[in-house]
mmCIF file of the protein (N, C-alpha, C, O) and its ligand, coordinates in Angstrom:
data_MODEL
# 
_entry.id   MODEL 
# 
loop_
_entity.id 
_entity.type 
_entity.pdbx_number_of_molecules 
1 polymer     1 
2 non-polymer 1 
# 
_entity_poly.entity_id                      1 
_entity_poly.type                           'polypeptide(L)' 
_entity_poly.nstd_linkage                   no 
_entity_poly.nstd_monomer                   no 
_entity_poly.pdbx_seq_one_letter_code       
;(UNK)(UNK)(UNK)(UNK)(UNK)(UNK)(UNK)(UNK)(UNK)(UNK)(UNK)(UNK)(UNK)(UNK)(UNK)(UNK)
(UNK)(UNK)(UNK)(UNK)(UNK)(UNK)(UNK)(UNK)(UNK)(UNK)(UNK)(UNK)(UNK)(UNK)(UNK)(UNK)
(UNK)(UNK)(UNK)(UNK)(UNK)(UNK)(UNK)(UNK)(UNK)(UNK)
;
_entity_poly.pdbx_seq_one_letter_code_can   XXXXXXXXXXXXXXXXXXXXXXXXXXXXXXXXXXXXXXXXXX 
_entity_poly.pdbx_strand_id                 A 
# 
loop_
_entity_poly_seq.entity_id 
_entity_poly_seq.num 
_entity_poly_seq.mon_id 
_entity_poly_seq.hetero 
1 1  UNK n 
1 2  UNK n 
1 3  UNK n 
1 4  UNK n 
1 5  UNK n 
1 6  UNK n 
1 7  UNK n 
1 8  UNK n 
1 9  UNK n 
1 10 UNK n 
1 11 UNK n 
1 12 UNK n 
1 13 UNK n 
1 14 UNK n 
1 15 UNK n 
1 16 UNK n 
1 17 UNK n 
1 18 UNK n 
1 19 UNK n 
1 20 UNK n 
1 21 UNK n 
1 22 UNK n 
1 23 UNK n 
1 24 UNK n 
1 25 UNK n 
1 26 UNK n 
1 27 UNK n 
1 28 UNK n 
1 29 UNK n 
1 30 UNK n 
1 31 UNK n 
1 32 UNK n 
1 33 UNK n 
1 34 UNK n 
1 35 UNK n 
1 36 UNK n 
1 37 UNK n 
1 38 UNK n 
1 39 UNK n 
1 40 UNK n 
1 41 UNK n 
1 42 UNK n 
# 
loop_
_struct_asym.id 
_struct_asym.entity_id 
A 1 
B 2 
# 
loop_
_chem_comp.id 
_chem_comp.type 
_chem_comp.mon_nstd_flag 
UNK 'L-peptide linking' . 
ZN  non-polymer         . 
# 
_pdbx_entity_nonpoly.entity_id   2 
_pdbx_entity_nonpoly.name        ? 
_pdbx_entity_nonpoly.comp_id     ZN 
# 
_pdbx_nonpoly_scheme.asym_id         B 
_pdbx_nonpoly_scheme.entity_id       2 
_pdbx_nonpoly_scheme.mon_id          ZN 
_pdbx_nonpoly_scheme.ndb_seq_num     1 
_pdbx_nonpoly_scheme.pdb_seq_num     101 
_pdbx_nonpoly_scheme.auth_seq_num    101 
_pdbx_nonpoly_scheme.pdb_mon_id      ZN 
_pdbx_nonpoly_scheme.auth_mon_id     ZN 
_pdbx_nonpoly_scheme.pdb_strand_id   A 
_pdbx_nonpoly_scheme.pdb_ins_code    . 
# 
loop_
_atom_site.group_PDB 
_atom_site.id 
_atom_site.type_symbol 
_atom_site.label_atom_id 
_atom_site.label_alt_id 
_atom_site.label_comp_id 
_atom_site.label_asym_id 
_atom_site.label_entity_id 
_atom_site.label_seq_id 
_atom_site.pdbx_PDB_ins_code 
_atom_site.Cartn_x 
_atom_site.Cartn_y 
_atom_site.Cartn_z 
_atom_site.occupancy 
_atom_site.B_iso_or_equiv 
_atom_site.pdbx_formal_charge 
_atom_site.auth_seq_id 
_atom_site.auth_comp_id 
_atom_site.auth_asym_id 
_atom_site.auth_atom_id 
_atom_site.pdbx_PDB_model_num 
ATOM   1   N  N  . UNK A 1 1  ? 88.545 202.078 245.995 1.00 0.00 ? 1   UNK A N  1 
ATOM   2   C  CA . UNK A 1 1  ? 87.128 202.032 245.595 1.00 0.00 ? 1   UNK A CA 1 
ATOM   3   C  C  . UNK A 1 1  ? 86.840 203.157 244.597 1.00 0.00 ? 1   UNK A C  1 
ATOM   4   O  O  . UNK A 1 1  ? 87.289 204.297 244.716 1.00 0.00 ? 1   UNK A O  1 
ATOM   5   N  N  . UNK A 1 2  ? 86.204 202.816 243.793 1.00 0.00 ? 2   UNK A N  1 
ATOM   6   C  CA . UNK A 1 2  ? 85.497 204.202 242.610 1.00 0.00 ? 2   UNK A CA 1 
ATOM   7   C  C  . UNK A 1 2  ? 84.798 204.772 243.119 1.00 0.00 ? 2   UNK A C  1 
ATOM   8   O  O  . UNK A 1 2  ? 83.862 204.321 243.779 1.00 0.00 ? 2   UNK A O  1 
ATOM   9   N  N  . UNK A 1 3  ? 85.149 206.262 242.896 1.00 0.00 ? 3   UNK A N  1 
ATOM   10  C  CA . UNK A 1 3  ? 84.349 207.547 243.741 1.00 0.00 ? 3   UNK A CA 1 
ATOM   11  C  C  . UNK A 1 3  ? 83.164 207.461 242.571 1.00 0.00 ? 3   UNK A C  1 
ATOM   12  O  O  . UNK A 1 3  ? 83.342 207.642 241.366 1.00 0.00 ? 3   UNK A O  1 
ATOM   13  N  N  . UNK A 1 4  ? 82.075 207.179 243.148 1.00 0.00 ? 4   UNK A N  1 
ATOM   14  C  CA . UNK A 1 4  ? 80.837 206.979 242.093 1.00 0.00 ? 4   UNK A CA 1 
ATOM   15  C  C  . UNK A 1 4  ? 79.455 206.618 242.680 1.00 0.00 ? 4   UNK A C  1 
ATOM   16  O  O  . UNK A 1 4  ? 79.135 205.499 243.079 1.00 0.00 ? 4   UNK A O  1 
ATOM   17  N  N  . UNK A 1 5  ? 78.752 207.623 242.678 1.00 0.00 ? 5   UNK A N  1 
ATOM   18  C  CA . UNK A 1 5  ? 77.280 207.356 243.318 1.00 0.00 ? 5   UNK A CA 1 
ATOM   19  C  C  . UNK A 1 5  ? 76.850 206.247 242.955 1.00 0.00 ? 5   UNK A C  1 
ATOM   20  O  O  . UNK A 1 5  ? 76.534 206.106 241.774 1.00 0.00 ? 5   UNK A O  1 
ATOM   21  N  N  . UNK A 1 6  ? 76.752 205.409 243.667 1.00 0.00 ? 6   UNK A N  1 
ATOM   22  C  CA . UNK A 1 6  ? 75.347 204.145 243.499 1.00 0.00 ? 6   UNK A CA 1 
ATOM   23  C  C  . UNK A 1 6  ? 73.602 204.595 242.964 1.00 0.00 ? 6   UNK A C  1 
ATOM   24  O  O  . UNK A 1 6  ? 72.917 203.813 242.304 1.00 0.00 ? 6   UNK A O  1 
ATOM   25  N  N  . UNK A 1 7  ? 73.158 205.860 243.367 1.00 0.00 ? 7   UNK A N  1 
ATOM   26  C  CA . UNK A 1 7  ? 72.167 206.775 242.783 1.00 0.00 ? 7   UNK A CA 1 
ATOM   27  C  C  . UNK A 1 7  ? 72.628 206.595 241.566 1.00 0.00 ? 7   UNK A C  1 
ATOM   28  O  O  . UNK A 1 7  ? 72.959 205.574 240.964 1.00 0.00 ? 7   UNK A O  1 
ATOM   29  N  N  . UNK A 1 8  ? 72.611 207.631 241.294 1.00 0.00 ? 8   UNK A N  1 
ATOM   30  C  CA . UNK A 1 8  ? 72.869 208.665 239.917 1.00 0.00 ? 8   UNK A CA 1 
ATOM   31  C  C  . UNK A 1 8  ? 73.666 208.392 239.113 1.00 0.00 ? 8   UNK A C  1 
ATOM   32  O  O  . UNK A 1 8  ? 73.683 208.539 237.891 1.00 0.00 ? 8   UNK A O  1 
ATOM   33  N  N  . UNK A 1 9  ? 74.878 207.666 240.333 1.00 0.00 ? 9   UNK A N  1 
ATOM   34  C  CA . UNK A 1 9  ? 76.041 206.980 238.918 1.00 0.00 ? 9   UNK A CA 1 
ATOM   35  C  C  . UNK A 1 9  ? 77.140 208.733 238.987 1.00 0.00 ? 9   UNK A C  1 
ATOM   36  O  O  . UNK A 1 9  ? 78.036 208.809 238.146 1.00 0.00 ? 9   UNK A O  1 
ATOM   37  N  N  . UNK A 1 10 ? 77.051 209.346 239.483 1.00 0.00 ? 10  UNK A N  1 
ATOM   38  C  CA . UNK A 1 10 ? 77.853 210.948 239.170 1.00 0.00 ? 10  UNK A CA 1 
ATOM   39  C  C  . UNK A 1 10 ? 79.020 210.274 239.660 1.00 0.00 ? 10  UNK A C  1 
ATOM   40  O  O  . UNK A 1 10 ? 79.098 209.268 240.366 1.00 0.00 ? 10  UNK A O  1 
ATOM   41  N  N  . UNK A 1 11 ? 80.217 211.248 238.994 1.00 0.00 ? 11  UNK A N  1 
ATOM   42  C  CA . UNK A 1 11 ? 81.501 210.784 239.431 1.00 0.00 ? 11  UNK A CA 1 
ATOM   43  C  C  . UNK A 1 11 ? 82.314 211.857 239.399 1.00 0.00 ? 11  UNK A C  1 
ATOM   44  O  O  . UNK A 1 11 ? 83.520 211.752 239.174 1.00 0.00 ? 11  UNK A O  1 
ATOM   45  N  N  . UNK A 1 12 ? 81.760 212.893 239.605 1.00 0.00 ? 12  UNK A N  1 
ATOM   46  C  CA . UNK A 1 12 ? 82.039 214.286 240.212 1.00 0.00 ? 12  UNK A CA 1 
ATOM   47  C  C  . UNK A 1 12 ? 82.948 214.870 241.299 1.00 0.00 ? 12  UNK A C  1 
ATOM   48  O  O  . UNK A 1 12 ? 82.555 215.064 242.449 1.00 0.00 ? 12  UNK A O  1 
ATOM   49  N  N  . UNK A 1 13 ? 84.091 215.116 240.900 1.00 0.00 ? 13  UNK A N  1 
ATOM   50  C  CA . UNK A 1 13 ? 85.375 215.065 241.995 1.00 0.00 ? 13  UNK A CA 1 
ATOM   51  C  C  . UNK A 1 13 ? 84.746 216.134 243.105 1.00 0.00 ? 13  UNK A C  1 
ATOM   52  O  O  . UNK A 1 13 ? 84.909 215.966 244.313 1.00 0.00 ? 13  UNK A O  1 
ATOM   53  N  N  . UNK A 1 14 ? 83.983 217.288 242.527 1.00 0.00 ? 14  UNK A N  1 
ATOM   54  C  CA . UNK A 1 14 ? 83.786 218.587 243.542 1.00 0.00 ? 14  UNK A CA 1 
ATOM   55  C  C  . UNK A 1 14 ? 82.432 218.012 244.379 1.00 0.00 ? 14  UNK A C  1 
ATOM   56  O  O  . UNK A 1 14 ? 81.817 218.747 245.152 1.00 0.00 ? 14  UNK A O  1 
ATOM   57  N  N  . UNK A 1 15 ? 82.102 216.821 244.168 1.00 0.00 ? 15  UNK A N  1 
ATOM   58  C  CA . UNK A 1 15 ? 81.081 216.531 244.890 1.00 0.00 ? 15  UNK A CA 1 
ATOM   59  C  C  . UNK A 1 15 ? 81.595 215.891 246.223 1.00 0.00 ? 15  UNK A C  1 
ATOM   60  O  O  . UNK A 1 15 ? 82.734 215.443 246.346 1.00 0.00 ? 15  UNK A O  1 
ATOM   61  N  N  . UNK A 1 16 ? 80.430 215.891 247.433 1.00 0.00 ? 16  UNK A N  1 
ATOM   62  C  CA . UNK A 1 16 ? 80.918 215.061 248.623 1.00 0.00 ? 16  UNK A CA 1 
ATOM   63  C  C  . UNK A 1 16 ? 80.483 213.506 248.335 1.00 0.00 ? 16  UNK A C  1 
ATOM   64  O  O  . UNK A 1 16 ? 79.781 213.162 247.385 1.00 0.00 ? 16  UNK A O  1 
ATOM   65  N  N  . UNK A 1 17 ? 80.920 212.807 249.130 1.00 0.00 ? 17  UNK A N  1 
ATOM   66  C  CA . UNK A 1 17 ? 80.117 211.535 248.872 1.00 0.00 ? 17  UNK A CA 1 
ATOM   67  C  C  . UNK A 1 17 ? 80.584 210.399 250.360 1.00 0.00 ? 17  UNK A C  1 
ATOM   68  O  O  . UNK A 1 17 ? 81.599 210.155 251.011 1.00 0.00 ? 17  UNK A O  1 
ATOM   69  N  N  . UNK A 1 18 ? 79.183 209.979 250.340 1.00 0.00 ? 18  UNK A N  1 
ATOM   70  C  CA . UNK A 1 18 ? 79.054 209.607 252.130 1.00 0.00 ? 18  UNK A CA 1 
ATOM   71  C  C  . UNK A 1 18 ? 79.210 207.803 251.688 1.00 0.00 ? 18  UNK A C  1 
ATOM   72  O  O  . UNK A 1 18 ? 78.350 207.455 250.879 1.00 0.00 ? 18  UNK A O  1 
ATOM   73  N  N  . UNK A 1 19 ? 80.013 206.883 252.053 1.00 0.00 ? 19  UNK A N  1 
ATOM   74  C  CA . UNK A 1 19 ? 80.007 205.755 252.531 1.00 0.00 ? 19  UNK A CA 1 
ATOM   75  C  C  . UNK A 1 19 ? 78.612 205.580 252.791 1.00 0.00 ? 19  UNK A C  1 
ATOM   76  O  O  . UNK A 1 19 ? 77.915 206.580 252.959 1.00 0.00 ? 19  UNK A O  1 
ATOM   77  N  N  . UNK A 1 20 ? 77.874 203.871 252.872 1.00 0.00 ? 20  UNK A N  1 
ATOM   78  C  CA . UNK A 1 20 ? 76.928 203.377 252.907 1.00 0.00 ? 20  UNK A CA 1 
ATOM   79  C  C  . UNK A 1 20 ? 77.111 201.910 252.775 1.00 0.00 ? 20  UNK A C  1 
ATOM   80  O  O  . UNK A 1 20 ? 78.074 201.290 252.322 1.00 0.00 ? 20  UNK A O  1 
ATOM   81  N  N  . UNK A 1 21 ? 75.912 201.453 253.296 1.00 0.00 ? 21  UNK A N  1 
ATOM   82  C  CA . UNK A 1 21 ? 76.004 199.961 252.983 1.00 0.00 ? 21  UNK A CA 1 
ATOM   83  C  C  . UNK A 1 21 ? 74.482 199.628 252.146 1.00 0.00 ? 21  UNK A C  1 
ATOM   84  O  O  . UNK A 1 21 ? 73.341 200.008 252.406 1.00 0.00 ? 21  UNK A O  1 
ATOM   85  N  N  . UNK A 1 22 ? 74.901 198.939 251.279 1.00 0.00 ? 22  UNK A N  1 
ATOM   86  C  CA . UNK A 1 22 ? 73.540 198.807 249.973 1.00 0.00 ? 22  UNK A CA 1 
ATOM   87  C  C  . UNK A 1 22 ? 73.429 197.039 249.904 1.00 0.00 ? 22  UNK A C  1 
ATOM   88  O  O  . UNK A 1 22 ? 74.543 196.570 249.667 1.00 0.00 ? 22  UNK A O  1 
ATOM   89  N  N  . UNK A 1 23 ? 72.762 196.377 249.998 1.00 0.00 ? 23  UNK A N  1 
ATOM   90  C  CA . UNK A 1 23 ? 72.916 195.165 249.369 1.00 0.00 ? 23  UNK A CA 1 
ATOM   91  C  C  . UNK A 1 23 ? 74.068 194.591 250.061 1.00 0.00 ? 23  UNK A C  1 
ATOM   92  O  O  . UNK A 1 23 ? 75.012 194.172 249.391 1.00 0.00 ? 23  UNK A O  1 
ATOM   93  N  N  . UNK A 1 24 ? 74.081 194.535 251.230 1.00 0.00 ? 24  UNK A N  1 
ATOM   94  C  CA . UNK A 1 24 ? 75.565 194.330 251.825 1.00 0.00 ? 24  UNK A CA 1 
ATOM   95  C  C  . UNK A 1 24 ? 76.631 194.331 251.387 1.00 0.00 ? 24  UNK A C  1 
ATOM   96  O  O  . UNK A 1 24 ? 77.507 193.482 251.552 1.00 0.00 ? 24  UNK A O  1 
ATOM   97  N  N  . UNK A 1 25 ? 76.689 195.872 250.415 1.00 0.00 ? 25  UNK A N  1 
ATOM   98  C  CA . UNK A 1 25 ? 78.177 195.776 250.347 1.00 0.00 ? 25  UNK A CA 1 
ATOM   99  C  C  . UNK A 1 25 ? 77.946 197.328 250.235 1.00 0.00 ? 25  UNK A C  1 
ATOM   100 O  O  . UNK A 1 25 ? 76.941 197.965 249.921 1.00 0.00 ? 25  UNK A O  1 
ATOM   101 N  N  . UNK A 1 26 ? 79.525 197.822 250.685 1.00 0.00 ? 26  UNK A N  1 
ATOM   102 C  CA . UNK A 1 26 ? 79.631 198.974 250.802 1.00 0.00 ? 26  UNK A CA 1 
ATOM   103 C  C  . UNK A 1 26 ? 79.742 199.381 249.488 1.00 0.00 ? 26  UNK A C  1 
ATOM   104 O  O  . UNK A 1 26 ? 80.135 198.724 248.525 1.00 0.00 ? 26  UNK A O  1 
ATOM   105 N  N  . UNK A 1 27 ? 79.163 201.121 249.561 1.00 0.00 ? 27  UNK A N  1 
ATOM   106 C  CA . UNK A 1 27 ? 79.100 201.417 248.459 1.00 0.00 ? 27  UNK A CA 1 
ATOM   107 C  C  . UNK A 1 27 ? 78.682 203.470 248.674 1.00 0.00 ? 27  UNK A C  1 
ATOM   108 O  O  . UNK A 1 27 ? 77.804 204.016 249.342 1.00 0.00 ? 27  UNK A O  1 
ATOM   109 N  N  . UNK A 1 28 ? 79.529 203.934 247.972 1.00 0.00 ? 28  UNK A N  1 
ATOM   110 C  CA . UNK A 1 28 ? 79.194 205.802 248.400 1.00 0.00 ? 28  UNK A CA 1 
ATOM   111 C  C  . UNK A 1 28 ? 78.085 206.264 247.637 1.00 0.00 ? 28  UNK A C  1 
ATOM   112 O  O  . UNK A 1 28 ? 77.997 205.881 246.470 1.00 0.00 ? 28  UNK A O  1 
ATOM   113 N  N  . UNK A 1 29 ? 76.910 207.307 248.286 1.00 0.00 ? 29  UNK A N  1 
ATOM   114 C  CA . UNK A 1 29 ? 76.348 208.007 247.854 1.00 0.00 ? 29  UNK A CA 1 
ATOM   115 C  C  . UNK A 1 29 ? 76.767 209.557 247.472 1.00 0.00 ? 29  UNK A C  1 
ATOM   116 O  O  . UNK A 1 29 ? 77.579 210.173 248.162 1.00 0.00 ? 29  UNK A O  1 
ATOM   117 N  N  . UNK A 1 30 ? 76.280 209.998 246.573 1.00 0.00 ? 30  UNK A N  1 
ATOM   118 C  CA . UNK A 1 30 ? 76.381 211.613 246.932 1.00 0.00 ? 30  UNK A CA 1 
ATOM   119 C  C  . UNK A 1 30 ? 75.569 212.365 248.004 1.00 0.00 ? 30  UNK A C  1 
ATOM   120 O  O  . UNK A 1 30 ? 74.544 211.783 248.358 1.00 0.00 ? 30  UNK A O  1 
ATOM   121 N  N  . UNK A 1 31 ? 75.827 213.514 248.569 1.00 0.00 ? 31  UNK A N  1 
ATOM   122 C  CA . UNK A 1 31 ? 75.045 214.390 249.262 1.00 0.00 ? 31  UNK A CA 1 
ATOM   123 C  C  . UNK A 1 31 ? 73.677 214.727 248.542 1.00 0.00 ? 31  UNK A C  1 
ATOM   124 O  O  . UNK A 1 31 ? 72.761 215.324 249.108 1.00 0.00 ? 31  UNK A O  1 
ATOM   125 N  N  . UNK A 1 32 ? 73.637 214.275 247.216 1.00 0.00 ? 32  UNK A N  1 
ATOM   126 C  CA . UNK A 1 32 ? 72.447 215.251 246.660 1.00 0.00 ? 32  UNK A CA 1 
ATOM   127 C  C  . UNK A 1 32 ? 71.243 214.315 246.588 1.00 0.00 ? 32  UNK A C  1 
ATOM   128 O  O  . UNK A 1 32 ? 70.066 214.675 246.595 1.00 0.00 ? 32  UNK A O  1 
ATOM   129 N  N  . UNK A 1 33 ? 71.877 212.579 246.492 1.00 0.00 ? 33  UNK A N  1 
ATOM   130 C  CA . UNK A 1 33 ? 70.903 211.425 246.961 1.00 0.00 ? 33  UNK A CA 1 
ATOM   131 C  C  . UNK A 1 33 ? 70.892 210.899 248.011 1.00 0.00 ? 33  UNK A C  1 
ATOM   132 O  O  . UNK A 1 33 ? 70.337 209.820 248.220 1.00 0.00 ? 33  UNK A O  1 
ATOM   133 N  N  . UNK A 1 34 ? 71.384 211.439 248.694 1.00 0.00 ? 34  UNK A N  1 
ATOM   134 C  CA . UNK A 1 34 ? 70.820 211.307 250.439 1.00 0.00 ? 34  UNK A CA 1 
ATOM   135 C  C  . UNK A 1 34 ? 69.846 211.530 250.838 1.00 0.00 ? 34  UNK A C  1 
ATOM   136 O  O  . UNK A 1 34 ? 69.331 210.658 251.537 1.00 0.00 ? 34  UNK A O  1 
ATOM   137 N  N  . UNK A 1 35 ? 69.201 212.633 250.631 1.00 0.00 ? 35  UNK A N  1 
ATOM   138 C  CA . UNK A 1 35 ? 68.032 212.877 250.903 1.00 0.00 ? 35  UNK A CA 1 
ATOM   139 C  C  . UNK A 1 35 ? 66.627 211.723 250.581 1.00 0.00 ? 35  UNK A C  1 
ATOM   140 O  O  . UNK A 1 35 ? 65.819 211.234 251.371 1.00 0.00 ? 35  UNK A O  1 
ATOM   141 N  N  . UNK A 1 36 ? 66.826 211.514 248.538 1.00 0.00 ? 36  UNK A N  1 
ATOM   142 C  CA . UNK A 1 36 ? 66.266 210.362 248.359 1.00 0.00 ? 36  UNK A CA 1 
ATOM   143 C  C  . UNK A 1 36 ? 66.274 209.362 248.986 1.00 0.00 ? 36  UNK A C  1 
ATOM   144 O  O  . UNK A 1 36 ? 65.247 208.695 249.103 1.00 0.00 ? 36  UNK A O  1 
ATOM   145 N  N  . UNK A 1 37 ? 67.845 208.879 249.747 1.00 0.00 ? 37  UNK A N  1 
ATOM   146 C  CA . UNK A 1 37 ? 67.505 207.595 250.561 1.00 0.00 ? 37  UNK A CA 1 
ATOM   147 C  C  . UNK A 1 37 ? 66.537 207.935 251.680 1.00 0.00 ? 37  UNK A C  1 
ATOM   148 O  O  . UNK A 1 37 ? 65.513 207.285 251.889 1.00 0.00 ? 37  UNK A O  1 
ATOM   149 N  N  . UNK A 1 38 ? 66.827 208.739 252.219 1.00 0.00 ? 38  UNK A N  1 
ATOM   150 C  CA . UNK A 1 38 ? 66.339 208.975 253.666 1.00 0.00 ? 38  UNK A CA 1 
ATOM   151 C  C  . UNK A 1 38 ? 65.209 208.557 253.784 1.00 0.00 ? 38  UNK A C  1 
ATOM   152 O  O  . UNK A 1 38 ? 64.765 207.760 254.611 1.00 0.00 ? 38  UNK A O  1 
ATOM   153 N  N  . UNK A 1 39 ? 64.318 209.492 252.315 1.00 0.00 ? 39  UNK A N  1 
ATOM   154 C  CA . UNK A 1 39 ? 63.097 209.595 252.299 1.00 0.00 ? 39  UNK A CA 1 
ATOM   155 C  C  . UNK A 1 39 ? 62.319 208.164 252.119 1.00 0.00 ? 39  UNK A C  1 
ATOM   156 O  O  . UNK A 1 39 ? 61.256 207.763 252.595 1.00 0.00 ? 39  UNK A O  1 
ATOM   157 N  N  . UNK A 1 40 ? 63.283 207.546 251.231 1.00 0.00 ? 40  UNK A N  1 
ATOM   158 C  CA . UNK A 1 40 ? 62.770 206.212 250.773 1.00 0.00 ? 40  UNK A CA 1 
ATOM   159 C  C  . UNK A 1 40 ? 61.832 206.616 249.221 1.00 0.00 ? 40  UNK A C  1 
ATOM   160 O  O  . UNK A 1 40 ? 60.688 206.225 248.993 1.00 0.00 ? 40  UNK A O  1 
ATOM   161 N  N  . UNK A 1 41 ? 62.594 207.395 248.393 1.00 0.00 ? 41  UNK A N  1 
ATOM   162 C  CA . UNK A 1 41 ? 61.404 207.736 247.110 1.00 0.00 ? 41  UNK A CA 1 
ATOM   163 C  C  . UNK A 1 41 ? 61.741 206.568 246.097 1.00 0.00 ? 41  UNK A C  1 
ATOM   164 O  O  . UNK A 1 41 ? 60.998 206.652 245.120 1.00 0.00 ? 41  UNK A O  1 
ATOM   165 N  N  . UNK A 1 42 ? 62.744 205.357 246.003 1.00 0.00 ? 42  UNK A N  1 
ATOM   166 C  CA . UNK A 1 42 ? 63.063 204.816 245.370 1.00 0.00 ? 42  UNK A CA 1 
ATOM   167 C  C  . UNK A 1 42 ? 62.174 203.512 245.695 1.00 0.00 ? 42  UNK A C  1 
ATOM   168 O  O  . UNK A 1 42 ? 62.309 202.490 245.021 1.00 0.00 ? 42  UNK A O  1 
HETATM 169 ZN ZN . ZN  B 2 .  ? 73.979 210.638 243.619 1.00 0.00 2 101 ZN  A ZN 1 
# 
């Protein structure tokens, strides 16, 4: 799978990035748009 935020699109090796399910399909966030999901600002 491509290490690549579904957010932001970053593809930042020193970044973390958390598994998720979007649109029923899996897909990684970063740590830094997590929060955005959480919140629901999108
Ligand atoms: Zn991101």
């Amino acid at each position: 799978m491509e290490t690549k935020c579904f957010v932001c699109g970053v593809n930042d090796k020193e970044r973390v990035y958390l598994p998720c399910i979007h649109a029923g399909e899996q897909k990684l966030v970063c740590v830094r748009c997590l929060p955005i999901l959480i919140h629901g600002a999108h």
